[in-house]
N, CA and C atoms as an extended XYZ file, in Angstrom:
558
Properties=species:S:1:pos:R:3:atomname:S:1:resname:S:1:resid:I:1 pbc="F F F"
N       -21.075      -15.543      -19.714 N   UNK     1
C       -21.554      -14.456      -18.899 CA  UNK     1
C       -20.551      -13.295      -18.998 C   UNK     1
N       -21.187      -11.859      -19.607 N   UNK     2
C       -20.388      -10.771      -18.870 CA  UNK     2
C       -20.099      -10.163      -17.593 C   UNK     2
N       -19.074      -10.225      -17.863 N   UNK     3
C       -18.766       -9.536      -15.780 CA  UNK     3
C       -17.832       -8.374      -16.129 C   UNK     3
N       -18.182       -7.282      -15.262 N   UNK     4
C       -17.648       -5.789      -15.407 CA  UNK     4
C       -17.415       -5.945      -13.748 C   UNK     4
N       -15.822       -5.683      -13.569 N   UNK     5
C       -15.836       -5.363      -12.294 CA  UNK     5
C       -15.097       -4.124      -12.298 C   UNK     5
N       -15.667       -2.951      -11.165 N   UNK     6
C       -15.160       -1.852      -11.392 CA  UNK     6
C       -14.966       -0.939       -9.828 C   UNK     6
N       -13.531       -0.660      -10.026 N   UNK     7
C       -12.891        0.126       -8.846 CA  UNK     7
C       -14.287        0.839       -8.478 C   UNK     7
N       -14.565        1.358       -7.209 N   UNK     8
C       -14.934        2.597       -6.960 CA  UNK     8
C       -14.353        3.567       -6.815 C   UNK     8
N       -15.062        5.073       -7.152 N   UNK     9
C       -14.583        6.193       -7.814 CA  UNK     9
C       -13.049        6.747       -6.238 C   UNK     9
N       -12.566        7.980       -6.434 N   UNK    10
C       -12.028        8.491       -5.692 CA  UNK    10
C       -12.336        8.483       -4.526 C   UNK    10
N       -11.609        9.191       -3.550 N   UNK    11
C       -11.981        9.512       -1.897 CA  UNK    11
C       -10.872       10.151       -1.824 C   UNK    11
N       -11.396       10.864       -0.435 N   UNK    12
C        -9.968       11.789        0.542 CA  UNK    12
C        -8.517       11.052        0.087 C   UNK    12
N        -9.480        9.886        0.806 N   UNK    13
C        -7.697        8.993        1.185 CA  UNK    13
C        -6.801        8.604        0.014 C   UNK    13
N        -7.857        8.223       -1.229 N   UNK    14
C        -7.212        8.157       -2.253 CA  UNK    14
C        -6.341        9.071       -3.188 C   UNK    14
N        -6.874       10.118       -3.067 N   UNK    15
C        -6.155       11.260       -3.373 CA  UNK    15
C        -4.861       11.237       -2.284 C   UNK    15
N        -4.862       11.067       -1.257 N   UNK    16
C        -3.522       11.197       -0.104 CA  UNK    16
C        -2.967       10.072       -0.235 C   UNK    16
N        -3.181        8.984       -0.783 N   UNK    17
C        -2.506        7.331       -1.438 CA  UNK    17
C        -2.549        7.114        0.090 C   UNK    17
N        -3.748        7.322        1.158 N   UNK    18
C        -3.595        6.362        2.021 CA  UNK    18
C        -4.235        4.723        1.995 C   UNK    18
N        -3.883        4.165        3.059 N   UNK    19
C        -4.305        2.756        2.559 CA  UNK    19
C        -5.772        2.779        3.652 C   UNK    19
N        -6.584        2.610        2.413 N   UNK    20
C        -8.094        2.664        3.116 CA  UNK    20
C        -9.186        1.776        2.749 C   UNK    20
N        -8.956        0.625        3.422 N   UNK    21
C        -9.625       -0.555        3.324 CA  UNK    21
C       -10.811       -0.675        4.258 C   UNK    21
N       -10.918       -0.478        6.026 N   UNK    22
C       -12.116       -0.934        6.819 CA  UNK    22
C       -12.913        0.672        6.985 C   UNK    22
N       -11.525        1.752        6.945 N   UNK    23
C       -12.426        3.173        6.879 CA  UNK    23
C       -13.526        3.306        5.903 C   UNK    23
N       -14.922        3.702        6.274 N   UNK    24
C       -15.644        3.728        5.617 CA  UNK    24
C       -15.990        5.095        4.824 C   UNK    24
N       -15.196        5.626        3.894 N   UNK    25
C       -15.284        6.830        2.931 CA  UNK    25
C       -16.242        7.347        2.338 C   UNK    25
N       -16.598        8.641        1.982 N   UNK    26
C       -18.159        8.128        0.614 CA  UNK    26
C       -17.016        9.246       -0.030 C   UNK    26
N       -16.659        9.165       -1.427 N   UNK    27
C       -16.276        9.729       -2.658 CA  UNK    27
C       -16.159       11.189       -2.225 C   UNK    27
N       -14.879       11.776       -2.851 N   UNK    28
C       -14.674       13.093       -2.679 CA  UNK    28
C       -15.566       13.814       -3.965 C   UNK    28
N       -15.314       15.005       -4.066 N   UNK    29
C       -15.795       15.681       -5.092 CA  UNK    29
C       -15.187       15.058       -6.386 C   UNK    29
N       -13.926       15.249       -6.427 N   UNK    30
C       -13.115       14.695       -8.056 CA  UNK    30
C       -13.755       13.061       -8.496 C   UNK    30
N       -13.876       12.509       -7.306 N   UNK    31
C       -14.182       11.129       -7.571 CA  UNK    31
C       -15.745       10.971       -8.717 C   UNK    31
N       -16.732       12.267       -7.709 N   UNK    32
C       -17.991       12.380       -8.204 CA  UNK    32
C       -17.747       12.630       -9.575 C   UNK    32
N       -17.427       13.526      -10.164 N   UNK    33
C       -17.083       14.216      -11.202 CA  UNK    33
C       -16.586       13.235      -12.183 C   UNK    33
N       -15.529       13.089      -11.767 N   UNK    34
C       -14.948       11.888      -13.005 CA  UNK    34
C       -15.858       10.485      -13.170 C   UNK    34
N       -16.624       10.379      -12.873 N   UNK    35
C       -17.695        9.200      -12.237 CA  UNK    35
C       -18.989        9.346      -13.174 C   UNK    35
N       -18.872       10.669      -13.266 N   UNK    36
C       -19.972       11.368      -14.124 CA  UNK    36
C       -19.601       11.071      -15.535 C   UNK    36
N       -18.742       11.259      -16.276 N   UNK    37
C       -18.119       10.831      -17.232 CA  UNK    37
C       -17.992        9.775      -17.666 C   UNK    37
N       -18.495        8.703      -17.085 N   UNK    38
C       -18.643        7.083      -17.233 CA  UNK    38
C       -20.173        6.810      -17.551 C   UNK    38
N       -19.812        6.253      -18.955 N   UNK    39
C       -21.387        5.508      -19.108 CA  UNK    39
C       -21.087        4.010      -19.478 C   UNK    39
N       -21.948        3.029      -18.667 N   UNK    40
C       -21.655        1.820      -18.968 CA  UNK    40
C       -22.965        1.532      -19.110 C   UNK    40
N       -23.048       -0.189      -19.708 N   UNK    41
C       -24.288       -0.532      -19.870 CA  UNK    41
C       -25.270       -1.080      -18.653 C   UNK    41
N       -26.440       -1.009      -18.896 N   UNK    42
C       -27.216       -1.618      -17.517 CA  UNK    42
C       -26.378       -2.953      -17.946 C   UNK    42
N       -27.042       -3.261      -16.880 N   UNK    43
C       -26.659       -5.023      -16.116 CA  UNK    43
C       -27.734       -5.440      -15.826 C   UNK    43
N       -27.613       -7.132      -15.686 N   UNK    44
C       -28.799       -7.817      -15.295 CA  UNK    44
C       -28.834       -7.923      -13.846 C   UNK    44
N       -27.294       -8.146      -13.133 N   UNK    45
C       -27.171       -7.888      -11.825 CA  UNK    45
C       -26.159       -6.732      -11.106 C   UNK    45
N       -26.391       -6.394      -10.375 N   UNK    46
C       -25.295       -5.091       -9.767 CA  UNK    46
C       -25.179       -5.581       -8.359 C   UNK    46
N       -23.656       -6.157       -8.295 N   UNK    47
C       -22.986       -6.700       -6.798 CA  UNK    47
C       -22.291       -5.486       -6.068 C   UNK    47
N       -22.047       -5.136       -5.098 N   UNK    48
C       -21.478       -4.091       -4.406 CA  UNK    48
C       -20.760       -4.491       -3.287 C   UNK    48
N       -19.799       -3.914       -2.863 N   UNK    49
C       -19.528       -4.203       -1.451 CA  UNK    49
C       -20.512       -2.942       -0.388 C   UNK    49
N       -20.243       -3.115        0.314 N   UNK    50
C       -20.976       -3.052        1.168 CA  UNK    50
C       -20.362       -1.091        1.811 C   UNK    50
N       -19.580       -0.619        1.262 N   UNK    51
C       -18.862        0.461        1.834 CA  UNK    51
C       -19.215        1.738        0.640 C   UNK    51
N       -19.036        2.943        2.011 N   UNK    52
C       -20.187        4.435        1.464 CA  UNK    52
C       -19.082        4.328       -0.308 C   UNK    52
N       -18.051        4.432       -0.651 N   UNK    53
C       -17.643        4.634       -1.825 CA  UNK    53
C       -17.666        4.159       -3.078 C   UNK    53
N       -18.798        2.400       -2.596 N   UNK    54
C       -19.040        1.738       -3.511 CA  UNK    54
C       -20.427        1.519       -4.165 C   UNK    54
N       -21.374        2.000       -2.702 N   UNK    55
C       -22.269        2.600       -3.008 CA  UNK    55
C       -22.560        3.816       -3.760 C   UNK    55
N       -21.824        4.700       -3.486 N   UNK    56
C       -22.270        6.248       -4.024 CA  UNK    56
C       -21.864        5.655       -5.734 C   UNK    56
N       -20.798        5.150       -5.958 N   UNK    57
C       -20.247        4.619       -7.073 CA  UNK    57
C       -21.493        4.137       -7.794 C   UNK    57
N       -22.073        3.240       -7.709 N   UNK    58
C       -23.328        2.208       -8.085 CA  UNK    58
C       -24.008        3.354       -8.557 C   UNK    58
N       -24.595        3.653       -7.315 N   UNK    59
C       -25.646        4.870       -7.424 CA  UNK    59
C       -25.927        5.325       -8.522 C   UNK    59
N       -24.389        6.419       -8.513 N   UNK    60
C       -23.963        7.204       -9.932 CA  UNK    60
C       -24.057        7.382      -11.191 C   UNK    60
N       -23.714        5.568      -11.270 N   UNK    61
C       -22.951        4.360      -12.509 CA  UNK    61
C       -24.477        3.752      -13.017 C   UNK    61
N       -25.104        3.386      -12.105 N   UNK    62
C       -26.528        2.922      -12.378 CA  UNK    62
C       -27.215        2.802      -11.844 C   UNK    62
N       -27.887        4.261      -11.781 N   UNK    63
C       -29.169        5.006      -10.998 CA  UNK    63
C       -30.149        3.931      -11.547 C   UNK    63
N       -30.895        4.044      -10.140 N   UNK    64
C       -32.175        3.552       -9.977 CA  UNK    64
C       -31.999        2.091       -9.490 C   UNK    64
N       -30.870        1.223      -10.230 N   UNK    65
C       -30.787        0.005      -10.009 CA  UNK    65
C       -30.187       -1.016       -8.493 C   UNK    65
N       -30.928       -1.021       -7.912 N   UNK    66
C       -30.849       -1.728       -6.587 CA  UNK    66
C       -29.639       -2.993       -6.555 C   UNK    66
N       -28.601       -2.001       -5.787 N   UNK    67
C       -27.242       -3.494       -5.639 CA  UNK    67
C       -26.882       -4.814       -5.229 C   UNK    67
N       -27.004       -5.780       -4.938 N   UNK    68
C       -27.028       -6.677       -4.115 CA  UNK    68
C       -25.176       -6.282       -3.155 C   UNK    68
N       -25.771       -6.184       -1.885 N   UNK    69
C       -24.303       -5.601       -1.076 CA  UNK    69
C       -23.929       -6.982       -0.924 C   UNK    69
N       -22.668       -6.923       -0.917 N   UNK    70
C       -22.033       -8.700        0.098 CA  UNK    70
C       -20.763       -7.931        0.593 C   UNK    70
N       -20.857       -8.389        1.988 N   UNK    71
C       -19.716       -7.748        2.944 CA  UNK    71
C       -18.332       -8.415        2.557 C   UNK    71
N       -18.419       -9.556        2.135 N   UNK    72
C       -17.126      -10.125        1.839 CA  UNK    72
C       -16.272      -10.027        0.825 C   UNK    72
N       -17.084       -8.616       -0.117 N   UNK    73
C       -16.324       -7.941       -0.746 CA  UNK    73
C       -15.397       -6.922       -0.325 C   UNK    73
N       -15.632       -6.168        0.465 N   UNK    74
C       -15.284       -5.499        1.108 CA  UNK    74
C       -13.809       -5.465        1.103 C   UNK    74
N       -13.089       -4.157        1.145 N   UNK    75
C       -11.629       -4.045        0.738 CA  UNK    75
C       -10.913       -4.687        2.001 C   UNK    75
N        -9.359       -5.168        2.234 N   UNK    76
C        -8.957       -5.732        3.126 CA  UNK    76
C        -8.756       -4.698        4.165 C   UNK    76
N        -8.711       -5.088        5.148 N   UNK    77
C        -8.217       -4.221        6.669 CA  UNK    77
C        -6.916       -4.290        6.727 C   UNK    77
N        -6.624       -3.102        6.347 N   UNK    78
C        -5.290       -2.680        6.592 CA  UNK    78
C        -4.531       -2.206        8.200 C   UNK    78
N        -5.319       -3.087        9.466 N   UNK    79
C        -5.021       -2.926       10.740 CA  UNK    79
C        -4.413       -1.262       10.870 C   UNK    79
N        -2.960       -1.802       11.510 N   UNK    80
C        -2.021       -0.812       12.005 CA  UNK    80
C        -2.081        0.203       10.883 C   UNK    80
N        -1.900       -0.060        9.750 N   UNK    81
C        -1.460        1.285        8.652 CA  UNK    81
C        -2.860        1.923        7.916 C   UNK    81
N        -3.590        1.097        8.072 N   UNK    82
C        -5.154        2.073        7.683 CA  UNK    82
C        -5.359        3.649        8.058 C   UNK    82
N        -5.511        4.558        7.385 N   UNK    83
C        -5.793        5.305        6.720 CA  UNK    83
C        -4.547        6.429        6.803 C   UNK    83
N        -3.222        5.789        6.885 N   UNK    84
C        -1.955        6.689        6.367 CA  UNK    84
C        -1.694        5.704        5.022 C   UNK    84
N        -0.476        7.203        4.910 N   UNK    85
C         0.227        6.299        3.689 CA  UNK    85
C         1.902        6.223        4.066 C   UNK    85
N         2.541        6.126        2.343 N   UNK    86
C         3.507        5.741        2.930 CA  UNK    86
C         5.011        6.185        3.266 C   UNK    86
N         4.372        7.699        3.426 N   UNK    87
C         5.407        8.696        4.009 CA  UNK    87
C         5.113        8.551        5.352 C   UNK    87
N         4.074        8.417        6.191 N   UNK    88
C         3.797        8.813        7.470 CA  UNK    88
C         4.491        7.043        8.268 C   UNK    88
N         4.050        6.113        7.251 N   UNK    89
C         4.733        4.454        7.609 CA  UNK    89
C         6.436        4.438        7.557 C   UNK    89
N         6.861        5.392        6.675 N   UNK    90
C         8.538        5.100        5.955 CA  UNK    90
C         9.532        4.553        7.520 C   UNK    90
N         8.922        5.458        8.518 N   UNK    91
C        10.002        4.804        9.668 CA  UNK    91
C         9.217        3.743       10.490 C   UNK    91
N         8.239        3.239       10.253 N   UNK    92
C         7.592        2.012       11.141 CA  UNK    92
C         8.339        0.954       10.734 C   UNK    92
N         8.572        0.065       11.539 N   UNK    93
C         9.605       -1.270       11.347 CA  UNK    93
C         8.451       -2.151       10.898 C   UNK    93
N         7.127       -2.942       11.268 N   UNK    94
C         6.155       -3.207       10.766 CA  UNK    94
C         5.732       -3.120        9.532 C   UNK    94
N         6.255       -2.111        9.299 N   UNK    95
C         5.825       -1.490        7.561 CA  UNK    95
C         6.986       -2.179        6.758 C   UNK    95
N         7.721       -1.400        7.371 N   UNK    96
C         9.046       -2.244        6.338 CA  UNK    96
C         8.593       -3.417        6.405 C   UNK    96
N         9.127       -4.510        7.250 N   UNK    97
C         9.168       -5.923        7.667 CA  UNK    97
C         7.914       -6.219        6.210 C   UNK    97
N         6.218       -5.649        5.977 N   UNK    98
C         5.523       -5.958        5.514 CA  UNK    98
C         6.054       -5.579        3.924 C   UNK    98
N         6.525       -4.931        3.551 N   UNK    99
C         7.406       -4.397        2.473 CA  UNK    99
C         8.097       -5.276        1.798 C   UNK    99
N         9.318       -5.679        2.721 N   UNK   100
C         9.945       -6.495        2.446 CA  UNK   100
C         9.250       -7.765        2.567 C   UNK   100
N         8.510       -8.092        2.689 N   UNK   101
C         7.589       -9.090        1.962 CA  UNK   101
C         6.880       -9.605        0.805 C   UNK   101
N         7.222       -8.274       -0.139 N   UNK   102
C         6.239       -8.671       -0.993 CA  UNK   102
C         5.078       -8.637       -0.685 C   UNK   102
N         4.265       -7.992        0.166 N   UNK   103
C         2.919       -7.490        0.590 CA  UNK   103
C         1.978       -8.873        0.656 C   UNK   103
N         2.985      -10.031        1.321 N   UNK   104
C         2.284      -11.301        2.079 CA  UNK   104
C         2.552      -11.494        3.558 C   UNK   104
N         2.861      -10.530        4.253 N   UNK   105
C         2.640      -10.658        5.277 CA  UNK   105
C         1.837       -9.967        6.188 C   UNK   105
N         0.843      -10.529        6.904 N   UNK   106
C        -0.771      -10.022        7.278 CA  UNK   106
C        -0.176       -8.560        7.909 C   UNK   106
N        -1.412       -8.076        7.990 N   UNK   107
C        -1.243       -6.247        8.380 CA  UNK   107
C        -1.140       -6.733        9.760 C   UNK   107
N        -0.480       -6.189       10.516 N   UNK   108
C        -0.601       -6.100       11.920 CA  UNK   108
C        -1.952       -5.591       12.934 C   UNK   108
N        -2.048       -6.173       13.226 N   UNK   109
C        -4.194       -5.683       13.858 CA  UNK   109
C        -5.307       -6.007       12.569 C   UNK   109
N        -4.587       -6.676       11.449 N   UNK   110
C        -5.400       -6.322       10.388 CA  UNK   110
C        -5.730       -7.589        9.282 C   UNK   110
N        -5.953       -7.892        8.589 N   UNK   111
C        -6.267       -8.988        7.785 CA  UNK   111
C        -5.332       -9.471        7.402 C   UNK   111
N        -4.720      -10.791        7.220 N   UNK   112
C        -3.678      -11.224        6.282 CA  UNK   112
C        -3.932      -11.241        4.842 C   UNK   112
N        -3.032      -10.471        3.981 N   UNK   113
C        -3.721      -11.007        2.665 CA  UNK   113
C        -4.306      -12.306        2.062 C   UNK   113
N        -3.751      -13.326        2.411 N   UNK   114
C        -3.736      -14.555        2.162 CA  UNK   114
C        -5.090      -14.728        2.248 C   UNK   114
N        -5.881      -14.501        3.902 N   UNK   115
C        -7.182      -14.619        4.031 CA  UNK   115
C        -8.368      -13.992        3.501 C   UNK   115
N        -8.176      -12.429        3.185 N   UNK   116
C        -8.281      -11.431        2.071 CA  UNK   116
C        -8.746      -11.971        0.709 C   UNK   116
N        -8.046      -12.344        0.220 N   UNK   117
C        -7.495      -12.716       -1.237 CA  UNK   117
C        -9.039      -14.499       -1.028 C   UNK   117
N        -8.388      -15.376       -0.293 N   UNK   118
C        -9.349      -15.884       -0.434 CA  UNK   118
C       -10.598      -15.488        0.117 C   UNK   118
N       -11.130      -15.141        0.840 N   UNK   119
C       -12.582      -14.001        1.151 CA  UNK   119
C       -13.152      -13.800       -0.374 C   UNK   119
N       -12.822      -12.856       -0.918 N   UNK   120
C       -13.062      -12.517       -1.997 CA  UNK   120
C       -13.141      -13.502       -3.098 C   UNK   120
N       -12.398      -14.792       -3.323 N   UNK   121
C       -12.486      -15.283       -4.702 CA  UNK   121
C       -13.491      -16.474       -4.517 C   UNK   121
N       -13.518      -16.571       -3.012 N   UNK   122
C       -14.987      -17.538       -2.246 CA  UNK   122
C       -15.835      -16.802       -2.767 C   UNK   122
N       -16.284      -15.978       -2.521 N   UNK   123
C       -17.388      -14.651       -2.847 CA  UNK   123
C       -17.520      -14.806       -4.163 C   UNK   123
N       -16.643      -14.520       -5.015 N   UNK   124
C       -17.019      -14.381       -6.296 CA  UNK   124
C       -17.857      -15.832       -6.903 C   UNK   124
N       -17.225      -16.828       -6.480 N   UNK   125
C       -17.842      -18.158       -6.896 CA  UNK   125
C       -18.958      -18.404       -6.695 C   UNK   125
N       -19.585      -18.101       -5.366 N   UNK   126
C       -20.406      -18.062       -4.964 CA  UNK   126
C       -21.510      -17.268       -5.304 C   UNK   126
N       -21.201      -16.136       -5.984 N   UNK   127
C       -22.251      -14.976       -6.792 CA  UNK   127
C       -22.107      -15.685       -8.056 C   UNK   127
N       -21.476      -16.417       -8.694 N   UNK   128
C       -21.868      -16.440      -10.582 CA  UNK   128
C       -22.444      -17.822      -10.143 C   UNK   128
N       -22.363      -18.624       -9.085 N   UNK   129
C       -23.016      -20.210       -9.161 CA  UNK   129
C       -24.549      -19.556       -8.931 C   UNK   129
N       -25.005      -18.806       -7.639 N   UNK   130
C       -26.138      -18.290       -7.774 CA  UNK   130
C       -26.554      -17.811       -8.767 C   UNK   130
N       -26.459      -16.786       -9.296 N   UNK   131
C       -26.926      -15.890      -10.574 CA  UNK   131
C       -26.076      -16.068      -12.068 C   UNK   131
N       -25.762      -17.538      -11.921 N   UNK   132
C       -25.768      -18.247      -13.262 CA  UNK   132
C       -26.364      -17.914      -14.408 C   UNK   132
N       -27.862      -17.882      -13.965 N   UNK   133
C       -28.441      -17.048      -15.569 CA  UNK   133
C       -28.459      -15.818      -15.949 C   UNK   133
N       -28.111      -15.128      -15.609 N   UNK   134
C       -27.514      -13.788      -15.358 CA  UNK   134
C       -26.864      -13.699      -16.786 C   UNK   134
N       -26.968      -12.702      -17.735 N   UNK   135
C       -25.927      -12.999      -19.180 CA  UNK   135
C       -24.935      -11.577      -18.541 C   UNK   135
N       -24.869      -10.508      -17.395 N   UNK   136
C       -24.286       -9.931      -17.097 CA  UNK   136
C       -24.635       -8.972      -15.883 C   UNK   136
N       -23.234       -9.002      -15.219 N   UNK   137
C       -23.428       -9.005      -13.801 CA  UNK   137
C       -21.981       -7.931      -13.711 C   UNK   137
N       -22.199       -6.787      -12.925 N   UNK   138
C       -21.444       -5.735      -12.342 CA  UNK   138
C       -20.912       -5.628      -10.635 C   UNK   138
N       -19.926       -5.762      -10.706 N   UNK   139
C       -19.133       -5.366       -9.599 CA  UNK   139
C       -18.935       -4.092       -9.534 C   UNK   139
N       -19.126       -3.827       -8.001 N   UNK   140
C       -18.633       -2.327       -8.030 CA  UNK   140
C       -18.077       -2.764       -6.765 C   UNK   140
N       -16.534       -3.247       -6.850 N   UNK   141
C       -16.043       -3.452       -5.466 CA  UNK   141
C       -14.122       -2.429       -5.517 C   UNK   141
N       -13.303       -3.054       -4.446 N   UNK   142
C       -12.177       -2.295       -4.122 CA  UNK   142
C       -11.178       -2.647       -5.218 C   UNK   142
N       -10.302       -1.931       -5.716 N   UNK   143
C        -8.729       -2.966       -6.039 CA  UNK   143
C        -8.144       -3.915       -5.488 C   UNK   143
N        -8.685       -4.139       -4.604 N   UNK   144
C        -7.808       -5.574       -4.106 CA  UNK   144
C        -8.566       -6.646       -3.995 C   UNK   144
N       -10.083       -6.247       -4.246 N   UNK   145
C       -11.151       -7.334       -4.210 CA  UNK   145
C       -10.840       -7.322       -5.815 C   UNK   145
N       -10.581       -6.276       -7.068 N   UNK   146
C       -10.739       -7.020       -8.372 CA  UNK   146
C        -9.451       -7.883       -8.746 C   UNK   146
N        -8.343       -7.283       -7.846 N   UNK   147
C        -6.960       -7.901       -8.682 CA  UNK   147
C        -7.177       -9.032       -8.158 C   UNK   147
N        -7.541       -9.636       -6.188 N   UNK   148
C        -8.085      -11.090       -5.988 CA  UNK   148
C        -8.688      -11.793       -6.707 C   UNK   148
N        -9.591      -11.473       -7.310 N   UNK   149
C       -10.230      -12.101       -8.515 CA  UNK   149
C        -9.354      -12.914       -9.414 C   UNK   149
N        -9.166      -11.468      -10.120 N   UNK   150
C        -8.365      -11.881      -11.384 CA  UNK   150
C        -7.433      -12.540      -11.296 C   UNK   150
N        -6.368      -12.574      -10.397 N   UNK   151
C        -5.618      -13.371      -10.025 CA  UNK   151
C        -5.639      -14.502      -10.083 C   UNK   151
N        -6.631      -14.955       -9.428 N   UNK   152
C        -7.217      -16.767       -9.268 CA  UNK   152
C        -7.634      -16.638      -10.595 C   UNK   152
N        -8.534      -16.138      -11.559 N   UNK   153
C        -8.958      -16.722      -12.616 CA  UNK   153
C        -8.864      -16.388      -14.049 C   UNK   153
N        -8.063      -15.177      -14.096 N   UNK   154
C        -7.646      -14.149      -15.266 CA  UNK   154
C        -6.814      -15.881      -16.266 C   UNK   154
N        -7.406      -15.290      -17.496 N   UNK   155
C        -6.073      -15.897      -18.348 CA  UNK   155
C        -5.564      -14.613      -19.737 C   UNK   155
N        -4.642      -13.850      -19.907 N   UNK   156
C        -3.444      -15.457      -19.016 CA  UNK   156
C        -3.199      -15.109      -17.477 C   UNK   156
N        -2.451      -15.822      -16.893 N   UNK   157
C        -2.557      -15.857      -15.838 CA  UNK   157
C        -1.385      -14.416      -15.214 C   UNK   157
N        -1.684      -13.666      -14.069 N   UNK   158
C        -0.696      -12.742      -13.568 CA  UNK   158
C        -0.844      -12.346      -12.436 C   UNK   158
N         0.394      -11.787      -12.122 N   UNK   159
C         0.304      -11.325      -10.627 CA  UNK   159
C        -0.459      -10.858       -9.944 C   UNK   159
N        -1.001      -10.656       -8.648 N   UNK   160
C        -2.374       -9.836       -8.146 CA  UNK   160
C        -2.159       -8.276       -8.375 C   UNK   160
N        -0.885       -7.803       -7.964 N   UNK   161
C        -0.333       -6.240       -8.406 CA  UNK   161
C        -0.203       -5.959       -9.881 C   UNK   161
N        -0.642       -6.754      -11.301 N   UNK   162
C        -0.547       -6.743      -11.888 CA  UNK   162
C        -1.829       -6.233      -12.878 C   UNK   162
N        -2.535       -6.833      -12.060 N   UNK   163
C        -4.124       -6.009      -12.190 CA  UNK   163
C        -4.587       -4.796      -11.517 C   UNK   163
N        -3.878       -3.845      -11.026 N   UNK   164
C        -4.227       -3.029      -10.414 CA  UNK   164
C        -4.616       -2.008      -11.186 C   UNK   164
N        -5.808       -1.172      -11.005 N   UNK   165
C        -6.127       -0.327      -11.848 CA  UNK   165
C        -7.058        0.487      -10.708 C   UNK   165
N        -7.040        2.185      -11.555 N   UNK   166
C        -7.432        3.329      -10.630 CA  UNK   166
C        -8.528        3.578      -10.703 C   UNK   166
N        -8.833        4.493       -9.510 N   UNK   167
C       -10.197        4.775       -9.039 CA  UNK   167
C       -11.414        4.970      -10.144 C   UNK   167
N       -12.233        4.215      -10.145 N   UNK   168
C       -13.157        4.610      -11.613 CA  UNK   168
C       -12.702        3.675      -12.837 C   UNK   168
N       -12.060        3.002      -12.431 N   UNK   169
C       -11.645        1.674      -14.030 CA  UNK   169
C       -11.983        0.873      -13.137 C   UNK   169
N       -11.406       -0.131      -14.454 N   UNK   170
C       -11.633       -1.345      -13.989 CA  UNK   170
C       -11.853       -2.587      -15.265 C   UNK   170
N       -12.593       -3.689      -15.588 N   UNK   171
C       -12.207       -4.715      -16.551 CA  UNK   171
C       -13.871       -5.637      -16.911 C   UNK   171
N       -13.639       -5.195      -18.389 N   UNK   172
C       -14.769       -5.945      -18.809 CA  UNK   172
C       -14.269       -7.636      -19.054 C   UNK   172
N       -15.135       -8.241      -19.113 N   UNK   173
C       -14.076      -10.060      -19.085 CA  UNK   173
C       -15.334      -10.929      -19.057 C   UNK   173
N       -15.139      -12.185      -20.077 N   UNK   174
C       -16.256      -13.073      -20.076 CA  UNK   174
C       -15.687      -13.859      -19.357 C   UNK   174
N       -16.845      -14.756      -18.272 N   UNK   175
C       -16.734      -15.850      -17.501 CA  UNK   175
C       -17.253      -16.551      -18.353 C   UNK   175
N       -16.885      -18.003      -18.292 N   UNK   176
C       -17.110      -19.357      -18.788 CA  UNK   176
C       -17.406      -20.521      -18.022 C   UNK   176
N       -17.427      -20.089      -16.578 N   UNK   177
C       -17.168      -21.082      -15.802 CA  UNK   177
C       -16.144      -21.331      -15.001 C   UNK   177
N       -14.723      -21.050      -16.027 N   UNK   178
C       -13.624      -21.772      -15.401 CA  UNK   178
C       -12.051      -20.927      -15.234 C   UNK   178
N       -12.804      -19.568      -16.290 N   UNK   179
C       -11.834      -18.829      -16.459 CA  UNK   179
C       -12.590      -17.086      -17.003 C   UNK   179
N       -11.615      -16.519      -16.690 N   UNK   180
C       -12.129      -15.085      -16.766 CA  UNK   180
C       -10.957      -14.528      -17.926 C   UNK   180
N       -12.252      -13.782      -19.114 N   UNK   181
C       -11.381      -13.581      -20.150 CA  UNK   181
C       -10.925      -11.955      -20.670 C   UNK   181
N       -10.275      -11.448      -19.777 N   UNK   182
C       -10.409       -9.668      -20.226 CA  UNK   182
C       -10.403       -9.382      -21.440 C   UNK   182
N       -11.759       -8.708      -21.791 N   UNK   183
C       -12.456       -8.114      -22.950 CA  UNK   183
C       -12.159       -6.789      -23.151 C   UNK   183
N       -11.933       -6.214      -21.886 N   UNK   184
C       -11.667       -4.444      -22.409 CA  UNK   184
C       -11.714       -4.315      -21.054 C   UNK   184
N       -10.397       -2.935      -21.225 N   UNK   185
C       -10.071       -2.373      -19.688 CA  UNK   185
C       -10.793       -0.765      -20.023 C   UNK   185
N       -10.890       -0.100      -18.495 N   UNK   186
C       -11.819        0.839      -18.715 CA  UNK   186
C       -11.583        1.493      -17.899 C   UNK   186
């Protein structure tokens, strides 16, 4: 099976590198634009999360074609630090403390990654066991829902920050079942 999973385009916040996971955004102008410039192939299925930036994204990417939304794609809740970044955080002790973590310790008011991370790779299993016959199936979800992914099933195997890629990319990759094989980044 092909699987294309792909960032959605720009927003406000993204342009301001705030962290904007439960805020619900729809795409700034630049996002639209550069969005426009993307041609990919139809798909047999189109998964979405459920939020205005991943929609408008879809839309865009492949008019006409009706998404299947699943909320548990949906980017993590970044509690306390949602929708600053990380000049306005630099003196929060919270922030640090989460910093100096290695970005495993849960957001304060907000999702733990841990729970995050699995959310998402439940989800994913759960969409290719359903739509198994599917020879190719599109994500249009967050960066932290694709690097979760890949993480658990990328080979070779790498860090979750290691897959991170910007607004409007993202990773073509055959599933097999058991492993996810990046075919082309985009």
């Amino acid at each position: 099976m092909k699987i294309l999973f792909l960032r959605h385009g720009l927003t406000k916040g993204n342009l301001e590198k705030r962290y904007i996971g439960s805020t619900d955004e729809p795409l700034c102008t630049e996002g639209i634009t550069e969005l426009k410039k993307l041609r990919l192939p139809a798909c047999d299925l189109l998964v979405c999360s459920p939020m205005k930036r991943c929609i408008m994204t879809s839309e865009l990417l492949f008019f006409g074609q009706e998404p299947v939304l699943c909320d548990d794609l949906r980017e993590c809740d970044f509690g306390d630090f949602e929708e600053k970044n990380y000049a306005e955080l630099s003196d929060n002790t919270d922030y640090q403390k989460w910093i100096n973590s290695g970005g495993k310790l849960p957001f304060p008011n907000g999702e733990a990654p841990s729970v995050f991370r699995a959310r998402c790779v439940g989800t994913f299993e759960k969409i290719v066991r359903k739509y198994g016959h599917c020879d190719y199936i599109a994500f249009v979800v967050h960066g932290g829902t694709i690097m979760s992914i890949l993480e658990k099933y990328a080979v070779p195997h790498r860090d979750y920050f290691d897959f991170h890629c910007e607004n409007g990319h993202g990773y073509f990759c055959e599933w097999d079942g058991k492993k996810l094989i990046i075919t082309e980044e985009i």
